[in-house]
PDB file of N, H, CA, C and O in Angstrom:
ATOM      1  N   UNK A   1     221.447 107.298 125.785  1.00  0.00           N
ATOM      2  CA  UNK A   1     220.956 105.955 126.057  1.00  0.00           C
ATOM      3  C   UNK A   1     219.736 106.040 126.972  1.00  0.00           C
ATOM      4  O   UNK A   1     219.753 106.868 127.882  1.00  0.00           O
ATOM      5  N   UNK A   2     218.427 105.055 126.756  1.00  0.00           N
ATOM      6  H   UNK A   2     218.413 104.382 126.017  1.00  0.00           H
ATOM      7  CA  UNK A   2     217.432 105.078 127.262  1.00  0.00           C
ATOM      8  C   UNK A   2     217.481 104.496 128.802  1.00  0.00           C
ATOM      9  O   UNK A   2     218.182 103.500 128.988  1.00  0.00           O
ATOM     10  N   UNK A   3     216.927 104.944 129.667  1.00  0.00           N
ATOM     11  H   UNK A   3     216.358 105.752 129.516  1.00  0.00           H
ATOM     12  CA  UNK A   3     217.133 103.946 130.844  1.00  0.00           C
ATOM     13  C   UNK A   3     216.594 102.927 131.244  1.00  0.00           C
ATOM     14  O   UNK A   3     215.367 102.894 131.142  1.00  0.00           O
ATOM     15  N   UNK A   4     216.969 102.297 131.558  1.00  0.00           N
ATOM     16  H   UNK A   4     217.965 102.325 131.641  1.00  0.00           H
ATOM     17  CA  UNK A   4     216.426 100.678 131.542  1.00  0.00           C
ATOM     18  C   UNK A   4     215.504 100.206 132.590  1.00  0.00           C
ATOM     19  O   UNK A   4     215.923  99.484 133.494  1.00  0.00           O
ATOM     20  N   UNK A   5     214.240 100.582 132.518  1.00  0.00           N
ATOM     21  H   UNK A   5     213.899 101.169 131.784  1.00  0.00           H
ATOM     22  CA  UNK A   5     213.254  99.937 133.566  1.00  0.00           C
ATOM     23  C   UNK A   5     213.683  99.090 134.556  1.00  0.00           C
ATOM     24  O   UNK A   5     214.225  99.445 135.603  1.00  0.00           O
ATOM     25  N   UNK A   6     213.448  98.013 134.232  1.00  0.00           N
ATOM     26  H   UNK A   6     213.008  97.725 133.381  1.00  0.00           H
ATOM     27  CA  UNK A   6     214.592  96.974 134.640  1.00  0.00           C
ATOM     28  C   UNK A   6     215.210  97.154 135.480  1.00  0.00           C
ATOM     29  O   UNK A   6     214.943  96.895 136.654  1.00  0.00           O
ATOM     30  N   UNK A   7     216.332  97.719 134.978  1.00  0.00           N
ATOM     31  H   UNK A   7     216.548  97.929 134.024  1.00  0.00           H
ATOM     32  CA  UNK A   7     217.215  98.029 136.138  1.00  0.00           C
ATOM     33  C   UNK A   7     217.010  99.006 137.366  1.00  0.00           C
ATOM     34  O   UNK A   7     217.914  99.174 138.184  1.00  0.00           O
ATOM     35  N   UNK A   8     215.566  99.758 137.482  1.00  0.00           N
ATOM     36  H   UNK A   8     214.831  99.622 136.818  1.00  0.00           H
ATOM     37  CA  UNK A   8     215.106  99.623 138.761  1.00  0.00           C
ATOM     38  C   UNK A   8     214.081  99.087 139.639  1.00  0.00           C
ATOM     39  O   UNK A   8     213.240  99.580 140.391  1.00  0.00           O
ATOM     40  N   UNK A   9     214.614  97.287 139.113  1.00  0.00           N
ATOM     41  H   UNK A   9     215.297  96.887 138.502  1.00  0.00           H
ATOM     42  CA  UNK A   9     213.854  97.552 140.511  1.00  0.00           C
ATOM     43  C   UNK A   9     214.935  96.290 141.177  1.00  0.00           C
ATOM     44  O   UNK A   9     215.898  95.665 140.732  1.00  0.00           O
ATOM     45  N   UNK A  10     214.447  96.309 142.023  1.00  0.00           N
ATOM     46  H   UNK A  10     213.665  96.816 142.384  1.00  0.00           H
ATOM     47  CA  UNK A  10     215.808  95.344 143.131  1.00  0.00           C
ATOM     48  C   UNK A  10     215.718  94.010 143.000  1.00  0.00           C
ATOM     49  O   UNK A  10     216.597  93.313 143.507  1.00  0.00           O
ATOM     50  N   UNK A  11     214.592  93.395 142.265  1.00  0.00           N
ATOM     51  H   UNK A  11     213.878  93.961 141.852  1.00  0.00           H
ATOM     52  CA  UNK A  11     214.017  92.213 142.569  1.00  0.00           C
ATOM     53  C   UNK A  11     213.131  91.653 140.654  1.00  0.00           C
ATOM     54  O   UNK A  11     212.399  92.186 139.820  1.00  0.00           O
ATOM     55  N   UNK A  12     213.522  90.916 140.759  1.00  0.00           N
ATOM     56  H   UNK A  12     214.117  90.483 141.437  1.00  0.00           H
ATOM     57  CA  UNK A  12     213.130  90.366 139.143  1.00  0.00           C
ATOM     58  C   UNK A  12     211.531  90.294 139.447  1.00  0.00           C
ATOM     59  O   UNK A  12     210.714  90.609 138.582  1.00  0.00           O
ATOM     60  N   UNK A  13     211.064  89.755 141.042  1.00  0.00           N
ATOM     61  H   UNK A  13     211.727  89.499 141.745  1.00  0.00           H
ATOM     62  CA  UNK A  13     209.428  89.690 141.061  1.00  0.00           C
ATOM     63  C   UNK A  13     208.790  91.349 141.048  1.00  0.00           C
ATOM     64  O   UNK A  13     207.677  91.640 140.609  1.00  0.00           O
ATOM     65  N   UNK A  14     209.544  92.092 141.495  1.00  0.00           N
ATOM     66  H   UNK A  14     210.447  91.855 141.852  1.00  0.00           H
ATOM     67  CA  UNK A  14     209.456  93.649 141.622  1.00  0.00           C
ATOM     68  C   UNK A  14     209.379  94.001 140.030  1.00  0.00           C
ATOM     69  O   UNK A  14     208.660  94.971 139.788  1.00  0.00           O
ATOM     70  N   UNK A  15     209.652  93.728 139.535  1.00  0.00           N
ATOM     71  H   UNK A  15     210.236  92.940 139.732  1.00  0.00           H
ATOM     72  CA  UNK A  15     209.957  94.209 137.767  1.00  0.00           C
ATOM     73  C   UNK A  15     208.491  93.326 137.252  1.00  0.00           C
ATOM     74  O   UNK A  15     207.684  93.760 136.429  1.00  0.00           O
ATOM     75  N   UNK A  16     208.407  92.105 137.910  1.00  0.00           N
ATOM     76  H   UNK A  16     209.062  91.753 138.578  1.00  0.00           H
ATOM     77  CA  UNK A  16     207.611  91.252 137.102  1.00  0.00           C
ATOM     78  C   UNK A  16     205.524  91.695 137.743  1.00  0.00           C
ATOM     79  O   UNK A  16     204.503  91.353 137.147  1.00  0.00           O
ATOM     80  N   UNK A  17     205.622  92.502 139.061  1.00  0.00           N
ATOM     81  H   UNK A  17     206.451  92.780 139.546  1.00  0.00           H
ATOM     82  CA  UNK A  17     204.879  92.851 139.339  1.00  0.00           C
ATOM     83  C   UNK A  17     204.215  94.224 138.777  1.00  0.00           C
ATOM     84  O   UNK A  17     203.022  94.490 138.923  1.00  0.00           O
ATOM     85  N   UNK A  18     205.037  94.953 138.198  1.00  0.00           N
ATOM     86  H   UNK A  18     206.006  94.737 138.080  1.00  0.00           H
ATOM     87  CA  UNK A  18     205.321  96.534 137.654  1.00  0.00           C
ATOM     88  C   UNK A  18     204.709  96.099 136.688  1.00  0.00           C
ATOM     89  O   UNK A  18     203.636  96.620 136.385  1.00  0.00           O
ATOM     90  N   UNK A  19     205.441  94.593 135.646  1.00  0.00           N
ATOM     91  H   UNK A  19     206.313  94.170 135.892  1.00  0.00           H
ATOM     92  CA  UNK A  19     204.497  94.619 134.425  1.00  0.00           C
ATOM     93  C   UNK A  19     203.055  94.006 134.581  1.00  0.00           C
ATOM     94  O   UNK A  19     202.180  94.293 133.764  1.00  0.00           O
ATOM     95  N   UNK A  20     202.805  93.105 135.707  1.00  0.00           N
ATOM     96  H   UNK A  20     203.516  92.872 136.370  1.00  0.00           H
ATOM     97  CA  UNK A  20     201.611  92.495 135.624  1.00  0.00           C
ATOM     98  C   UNK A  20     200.601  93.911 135.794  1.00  0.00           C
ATOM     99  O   UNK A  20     199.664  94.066 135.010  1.00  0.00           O
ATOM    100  N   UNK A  21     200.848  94.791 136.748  1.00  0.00           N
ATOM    101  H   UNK A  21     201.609  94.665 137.384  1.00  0.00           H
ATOM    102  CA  UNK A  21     199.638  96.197 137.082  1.00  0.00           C
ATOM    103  C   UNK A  21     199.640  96.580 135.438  1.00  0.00           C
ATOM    104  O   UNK A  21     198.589  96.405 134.822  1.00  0.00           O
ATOM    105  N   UNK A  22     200.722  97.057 134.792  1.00  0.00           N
ATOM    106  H   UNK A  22     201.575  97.199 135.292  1.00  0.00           H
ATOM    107  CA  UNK A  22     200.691  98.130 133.966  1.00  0.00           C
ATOM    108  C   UNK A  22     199.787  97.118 132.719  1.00  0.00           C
ATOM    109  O   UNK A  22     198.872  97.529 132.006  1.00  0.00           O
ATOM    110  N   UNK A  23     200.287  95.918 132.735  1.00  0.00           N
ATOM    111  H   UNK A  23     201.031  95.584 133.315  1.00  0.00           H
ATOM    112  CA  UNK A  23     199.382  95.055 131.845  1.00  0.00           C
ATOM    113  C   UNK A  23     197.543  95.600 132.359  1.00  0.00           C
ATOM    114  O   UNK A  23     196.667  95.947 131.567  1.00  0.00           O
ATOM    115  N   UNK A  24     197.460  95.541 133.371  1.00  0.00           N
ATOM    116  H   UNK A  24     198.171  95.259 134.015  1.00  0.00           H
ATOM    117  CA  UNK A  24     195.988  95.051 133.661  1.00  0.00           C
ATOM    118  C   UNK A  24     195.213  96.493 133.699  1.00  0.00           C
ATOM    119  O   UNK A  24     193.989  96.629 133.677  1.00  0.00           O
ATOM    120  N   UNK A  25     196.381  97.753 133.775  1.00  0.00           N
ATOM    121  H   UNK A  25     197.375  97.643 133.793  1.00  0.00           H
ATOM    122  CA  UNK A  25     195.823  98.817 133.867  1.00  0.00           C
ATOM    123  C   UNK A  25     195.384  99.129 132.472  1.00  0.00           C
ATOM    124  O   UNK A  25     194.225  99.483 132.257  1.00  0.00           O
ATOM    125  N   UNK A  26     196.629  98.964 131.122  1.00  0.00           N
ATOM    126  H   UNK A  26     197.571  98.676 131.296  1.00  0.00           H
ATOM    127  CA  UNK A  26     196.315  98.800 130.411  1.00  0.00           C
ATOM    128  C   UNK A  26     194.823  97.839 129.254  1.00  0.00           C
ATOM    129  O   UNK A  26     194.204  97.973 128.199  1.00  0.00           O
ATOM    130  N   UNK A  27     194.917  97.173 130.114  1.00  0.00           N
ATOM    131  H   UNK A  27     195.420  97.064 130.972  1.00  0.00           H
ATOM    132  CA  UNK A  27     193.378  95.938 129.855  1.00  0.00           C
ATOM    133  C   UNK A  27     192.545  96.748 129.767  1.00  0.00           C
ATOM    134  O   UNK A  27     191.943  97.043 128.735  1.00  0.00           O
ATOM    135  N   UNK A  28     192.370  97.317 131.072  1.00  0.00           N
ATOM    136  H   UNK A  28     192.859  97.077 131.910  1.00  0.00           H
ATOM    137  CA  UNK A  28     191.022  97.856 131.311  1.00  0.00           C
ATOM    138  C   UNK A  28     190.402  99.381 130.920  1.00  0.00           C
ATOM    139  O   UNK A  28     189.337  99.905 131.246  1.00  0.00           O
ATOM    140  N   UNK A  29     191.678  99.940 129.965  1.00  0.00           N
ATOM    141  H   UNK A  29     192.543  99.514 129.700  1.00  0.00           H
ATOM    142  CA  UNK A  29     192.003 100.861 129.904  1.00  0.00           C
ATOM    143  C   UNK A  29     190.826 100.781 127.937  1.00  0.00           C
ATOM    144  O   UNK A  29     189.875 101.388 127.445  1.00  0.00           O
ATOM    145  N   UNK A  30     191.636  99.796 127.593  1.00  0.00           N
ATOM    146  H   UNK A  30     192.408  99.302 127.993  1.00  0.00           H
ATOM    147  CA  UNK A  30     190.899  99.141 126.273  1.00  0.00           C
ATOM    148  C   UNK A  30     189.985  98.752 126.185  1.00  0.00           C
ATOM    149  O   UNK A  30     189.449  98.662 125.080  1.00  0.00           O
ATOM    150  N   UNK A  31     189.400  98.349 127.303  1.00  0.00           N
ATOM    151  H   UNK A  31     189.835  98.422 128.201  1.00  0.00           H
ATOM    152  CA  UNK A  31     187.734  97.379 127.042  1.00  0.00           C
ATOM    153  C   UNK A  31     187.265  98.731 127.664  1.00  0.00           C
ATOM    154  O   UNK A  31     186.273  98.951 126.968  1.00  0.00           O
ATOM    155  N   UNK A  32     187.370  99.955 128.689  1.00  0.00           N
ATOM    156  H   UNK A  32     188.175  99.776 129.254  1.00  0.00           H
ATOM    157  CA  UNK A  32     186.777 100.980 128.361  1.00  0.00           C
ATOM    158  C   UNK A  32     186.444 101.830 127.556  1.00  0.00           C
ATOM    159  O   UNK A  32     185.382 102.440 127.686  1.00  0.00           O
ATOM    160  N   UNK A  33     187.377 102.069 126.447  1.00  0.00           N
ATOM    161  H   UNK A  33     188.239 101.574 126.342  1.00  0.00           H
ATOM    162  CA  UNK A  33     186.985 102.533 125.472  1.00  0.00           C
ATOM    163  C   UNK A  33     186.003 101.773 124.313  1.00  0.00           C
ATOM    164  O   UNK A  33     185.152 102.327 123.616  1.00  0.00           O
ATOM    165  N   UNK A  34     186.392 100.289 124.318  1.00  0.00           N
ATOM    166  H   UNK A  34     187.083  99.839 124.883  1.00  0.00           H
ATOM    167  CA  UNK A  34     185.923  99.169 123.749  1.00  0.00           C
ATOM    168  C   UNK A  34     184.168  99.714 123.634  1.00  0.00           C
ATOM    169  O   UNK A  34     183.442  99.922 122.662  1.00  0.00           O
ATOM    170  N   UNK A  35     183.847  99.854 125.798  1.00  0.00           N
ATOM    171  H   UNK A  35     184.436  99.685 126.588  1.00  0.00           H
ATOM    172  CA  UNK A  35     182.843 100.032 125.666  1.00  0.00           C
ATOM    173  C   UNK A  35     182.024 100.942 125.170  1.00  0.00           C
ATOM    174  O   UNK A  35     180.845 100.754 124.872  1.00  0.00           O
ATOM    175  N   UNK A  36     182.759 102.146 125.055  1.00  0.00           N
ATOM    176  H   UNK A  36     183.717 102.299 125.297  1.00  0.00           H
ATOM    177  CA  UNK A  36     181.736 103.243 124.474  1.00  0.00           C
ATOM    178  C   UNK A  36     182.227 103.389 123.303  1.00  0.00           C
ATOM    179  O   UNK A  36     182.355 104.573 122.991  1.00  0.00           O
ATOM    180  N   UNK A  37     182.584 102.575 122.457  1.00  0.00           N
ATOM    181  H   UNK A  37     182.480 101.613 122.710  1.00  0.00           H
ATOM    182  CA  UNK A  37     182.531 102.535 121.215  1.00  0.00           C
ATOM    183  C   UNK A  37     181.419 101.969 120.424  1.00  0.00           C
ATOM    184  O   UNK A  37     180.789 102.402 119.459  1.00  0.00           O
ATOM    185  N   UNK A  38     181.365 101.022 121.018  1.00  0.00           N
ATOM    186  H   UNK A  38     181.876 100.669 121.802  1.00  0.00           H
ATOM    187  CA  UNK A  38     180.725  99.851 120.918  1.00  0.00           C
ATOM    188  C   UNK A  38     178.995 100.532 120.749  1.00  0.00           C
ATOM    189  O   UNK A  38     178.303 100.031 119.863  1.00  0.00           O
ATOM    190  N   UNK A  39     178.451 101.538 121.531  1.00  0.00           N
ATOM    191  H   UNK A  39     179.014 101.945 122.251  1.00  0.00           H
ATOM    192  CA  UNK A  39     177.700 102.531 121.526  1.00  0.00           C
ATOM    193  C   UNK A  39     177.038 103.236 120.695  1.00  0.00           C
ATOM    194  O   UNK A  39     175.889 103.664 120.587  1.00  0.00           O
ATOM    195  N   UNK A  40     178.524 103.287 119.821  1.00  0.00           N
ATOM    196  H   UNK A  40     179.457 102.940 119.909  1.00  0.00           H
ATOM    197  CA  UNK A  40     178.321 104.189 118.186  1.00  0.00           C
ATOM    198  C   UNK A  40     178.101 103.288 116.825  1.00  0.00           C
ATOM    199  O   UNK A  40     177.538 103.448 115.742  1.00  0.00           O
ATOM    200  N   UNK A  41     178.930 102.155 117.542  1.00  0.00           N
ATOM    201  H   UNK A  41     179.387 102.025 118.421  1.00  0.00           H
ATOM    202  CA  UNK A  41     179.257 100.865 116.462  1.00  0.00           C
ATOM    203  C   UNK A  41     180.281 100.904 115.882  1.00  0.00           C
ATOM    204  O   UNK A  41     180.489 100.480 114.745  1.00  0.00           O
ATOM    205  N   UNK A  42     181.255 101.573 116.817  1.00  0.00           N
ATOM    206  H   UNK A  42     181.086 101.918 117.741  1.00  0.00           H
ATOM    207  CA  UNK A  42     182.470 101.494 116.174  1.00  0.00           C
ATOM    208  C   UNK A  42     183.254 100.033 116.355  1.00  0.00           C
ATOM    209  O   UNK A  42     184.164  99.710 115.591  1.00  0.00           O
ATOM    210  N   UNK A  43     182.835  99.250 117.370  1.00  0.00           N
ATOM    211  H   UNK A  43     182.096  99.513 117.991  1.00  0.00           H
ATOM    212  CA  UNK A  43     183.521  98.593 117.570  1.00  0.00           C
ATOM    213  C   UNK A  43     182.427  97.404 118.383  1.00  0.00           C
ATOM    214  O   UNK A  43     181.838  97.782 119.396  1.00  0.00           O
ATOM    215  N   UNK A  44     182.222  96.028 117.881  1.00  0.00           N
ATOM    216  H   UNK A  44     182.699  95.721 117.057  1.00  0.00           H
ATOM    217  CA  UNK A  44     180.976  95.296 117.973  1.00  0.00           C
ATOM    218  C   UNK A  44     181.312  94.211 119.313  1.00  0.00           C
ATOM    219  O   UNK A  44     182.379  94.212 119.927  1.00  0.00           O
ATOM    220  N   UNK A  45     180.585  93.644 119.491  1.00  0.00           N
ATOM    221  H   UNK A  45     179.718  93.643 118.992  1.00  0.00           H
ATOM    222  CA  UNK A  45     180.035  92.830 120.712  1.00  0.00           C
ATOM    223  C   UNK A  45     181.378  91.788 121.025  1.00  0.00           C
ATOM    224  O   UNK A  45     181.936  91.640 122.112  1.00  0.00           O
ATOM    225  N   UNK A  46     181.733  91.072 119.636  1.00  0.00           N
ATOM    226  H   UNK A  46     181.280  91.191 118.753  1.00  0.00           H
ATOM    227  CA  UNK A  46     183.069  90.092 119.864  1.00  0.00           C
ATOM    228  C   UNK A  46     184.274  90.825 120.474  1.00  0.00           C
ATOM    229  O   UNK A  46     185.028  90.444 121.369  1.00  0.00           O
ATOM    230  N   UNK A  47     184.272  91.982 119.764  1.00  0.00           N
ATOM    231  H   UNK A  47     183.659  92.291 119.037  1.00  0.00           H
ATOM    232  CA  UNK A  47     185.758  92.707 119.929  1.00  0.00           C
ATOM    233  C   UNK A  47     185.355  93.134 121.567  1.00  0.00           C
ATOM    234  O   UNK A  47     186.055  94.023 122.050  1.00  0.00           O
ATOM    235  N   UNK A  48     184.805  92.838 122.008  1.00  0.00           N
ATOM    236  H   UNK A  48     184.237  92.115 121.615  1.00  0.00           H
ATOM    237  CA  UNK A  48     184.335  93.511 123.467  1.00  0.00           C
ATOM    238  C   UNK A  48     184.491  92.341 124.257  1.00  0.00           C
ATOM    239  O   UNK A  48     185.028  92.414 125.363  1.00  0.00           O
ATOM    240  N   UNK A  49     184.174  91.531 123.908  1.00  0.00           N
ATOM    241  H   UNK A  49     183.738  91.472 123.010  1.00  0.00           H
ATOM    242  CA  UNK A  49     183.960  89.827 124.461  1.00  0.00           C
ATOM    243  C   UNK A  49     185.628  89.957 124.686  1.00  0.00           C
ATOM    244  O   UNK A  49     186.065  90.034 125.835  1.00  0.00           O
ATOM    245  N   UNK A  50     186.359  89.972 123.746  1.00  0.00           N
ATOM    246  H   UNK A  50     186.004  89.908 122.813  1.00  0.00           H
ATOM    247  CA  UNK A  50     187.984  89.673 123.964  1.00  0.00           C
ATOM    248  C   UNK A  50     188.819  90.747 124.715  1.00  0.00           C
ATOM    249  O   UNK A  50     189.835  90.416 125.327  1.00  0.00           O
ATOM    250  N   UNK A  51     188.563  91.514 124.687  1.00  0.00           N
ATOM    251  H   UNK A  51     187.738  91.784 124.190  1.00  0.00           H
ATOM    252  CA  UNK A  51     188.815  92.665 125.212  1.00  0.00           C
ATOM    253  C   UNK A  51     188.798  92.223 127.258  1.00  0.00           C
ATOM    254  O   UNK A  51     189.610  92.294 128.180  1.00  0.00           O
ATOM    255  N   UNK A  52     187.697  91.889 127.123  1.00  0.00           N
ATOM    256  H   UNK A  52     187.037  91.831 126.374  1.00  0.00           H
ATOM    257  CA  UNK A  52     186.868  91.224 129.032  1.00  0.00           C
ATOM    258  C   UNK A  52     187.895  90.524 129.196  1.00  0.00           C
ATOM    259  O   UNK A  52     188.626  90.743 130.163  1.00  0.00           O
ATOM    260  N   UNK A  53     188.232  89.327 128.100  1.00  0.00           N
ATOM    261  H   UNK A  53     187.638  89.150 127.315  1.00  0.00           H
ATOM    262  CA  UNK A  53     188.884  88.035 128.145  1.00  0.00           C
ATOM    263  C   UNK A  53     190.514  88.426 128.496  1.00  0.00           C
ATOM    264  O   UNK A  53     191.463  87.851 129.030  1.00  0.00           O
ATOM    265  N   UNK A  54     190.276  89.647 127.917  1.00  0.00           N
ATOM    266  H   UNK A  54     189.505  90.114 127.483  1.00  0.00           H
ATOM    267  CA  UNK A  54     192.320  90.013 128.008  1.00  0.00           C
ATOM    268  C   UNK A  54     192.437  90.531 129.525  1.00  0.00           C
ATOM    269  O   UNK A  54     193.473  90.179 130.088  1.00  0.00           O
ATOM    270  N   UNK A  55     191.531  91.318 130.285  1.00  0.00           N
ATOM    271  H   UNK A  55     190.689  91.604 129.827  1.00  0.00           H
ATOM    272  CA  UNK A  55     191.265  92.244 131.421  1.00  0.00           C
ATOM    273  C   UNK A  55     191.361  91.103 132.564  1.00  0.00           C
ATOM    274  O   UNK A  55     192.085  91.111 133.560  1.00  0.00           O
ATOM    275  N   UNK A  56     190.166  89.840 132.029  1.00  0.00           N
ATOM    276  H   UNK A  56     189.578  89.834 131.220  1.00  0.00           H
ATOM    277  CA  UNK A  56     190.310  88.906 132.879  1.00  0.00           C
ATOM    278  C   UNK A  56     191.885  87.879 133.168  1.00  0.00           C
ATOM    279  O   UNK A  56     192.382  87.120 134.000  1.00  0.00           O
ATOM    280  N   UNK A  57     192.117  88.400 132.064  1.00  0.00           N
ATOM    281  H   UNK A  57     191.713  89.016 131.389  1.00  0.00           H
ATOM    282  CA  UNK A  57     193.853  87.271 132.051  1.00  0.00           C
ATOM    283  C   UNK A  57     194.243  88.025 132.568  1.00  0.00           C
ATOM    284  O   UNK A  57     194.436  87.444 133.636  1.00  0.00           O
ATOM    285  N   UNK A  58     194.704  89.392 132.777  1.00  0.00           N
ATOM    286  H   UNK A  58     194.547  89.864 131.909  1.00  0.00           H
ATOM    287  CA  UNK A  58     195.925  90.346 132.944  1.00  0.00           C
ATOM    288  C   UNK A  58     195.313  90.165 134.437  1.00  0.00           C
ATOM    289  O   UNK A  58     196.169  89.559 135.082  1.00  0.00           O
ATOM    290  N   UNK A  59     194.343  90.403 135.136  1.00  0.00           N
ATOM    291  H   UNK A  59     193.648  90.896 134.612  1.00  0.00           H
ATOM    292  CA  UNK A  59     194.075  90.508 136.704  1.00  0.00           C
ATOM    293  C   UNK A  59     194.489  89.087 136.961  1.00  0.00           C
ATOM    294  O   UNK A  59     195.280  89.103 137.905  1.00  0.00           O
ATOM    295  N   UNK A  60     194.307  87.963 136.558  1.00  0.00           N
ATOM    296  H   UNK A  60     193.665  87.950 135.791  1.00  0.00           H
ATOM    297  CA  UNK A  60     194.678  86.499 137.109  1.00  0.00           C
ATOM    298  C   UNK A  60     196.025  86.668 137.486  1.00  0.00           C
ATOM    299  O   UNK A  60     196.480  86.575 138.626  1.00  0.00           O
ATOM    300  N   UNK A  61     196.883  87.029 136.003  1.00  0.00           N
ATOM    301  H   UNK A  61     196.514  87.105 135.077  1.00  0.00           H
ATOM    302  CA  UNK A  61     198.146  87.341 135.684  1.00  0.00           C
ATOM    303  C   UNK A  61     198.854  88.062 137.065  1.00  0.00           C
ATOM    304  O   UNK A  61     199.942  87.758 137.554  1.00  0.00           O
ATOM    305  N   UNK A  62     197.804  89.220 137.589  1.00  0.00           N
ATOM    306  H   UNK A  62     196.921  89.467 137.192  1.00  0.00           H
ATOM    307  CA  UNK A  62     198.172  90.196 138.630  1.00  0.00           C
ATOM    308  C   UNK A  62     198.268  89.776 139.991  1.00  0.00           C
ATOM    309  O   UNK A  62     199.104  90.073 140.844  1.00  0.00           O
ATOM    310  N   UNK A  63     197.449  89.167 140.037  1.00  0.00           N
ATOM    311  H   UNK A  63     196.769  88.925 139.344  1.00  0.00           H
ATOM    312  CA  UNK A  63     197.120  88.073 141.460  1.00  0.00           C
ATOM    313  C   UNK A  63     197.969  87.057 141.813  1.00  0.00           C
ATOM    314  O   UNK A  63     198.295  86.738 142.956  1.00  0.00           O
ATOM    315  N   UNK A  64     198.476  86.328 140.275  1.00  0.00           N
ATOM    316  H   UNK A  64     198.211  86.587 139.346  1.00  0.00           H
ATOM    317  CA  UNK A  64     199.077  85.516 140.472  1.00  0.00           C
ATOM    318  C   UNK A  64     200.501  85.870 141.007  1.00  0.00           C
ATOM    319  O   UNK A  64     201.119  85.212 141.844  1.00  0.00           O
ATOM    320  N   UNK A  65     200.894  86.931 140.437  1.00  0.00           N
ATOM    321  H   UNK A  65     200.393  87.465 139.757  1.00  0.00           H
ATOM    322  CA  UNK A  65     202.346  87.885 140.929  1.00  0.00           C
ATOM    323  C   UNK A  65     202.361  88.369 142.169  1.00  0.00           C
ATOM    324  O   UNK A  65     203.281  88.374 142.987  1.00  0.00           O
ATOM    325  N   UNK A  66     201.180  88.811 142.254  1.00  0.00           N
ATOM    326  H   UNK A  66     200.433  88.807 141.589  1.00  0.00           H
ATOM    327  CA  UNK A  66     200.981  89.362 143.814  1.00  0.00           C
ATOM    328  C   UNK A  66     201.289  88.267 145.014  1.00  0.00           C
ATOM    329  O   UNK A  66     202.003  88.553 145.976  1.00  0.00           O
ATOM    330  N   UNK A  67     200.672  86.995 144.842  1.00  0.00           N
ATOM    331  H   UNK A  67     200.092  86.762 144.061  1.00  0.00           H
ATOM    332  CA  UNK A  67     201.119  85.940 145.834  1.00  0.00           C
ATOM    333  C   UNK A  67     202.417  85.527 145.897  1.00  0.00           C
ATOM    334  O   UNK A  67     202.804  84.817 146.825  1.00  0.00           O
ATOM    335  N   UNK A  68     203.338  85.994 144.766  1.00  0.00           N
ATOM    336  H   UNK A  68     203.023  86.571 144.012  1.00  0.00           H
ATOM    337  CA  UNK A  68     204.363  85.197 144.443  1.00  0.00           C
ATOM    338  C   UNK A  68     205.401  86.141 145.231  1.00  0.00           C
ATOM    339  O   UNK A  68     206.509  85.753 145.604  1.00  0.00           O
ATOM    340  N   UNK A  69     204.969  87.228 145.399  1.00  0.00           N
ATOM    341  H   UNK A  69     204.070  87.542 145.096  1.00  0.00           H
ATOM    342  CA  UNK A  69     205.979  88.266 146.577  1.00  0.00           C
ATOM    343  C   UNK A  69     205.842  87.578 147.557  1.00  0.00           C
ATOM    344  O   UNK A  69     206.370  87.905 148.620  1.00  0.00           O
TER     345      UNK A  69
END
């Protein structure tokens, strides 16, 4: 059986903070590559635009959790 994230951490905002970082680390993790794709043309100007847009939600998202401790 897999172990359940979750169940460590002590606090539902503690769990809910774990996902807001890993969200935003993840964000930015995508619109970096986004960007040097984008370079070659693998990947064009919109898909980059949304990409910002997701980075910018997930940090709001992060902030917003952060106050809520």
């Amino acid at each position: 059986m897999e172990p359940n994230p979750a169940v460590e951490h002590e606090t539902t905002l503690e769990h809910a903070l774990d996902v807001a970082r890993s969200n935003a680390k993840e964000a930015k993790r995508l619109l970096d590559d986004a960007l040097v794709k984008r370079q070659s043309g693998e990947v064009n100007d919109d898909r980059v635009t949304q990409l910002q847009s997701l980075l910018d939600l997930a940090n709001e998202d992060l902030k917003r959790v952060t106050r809520e401790q």
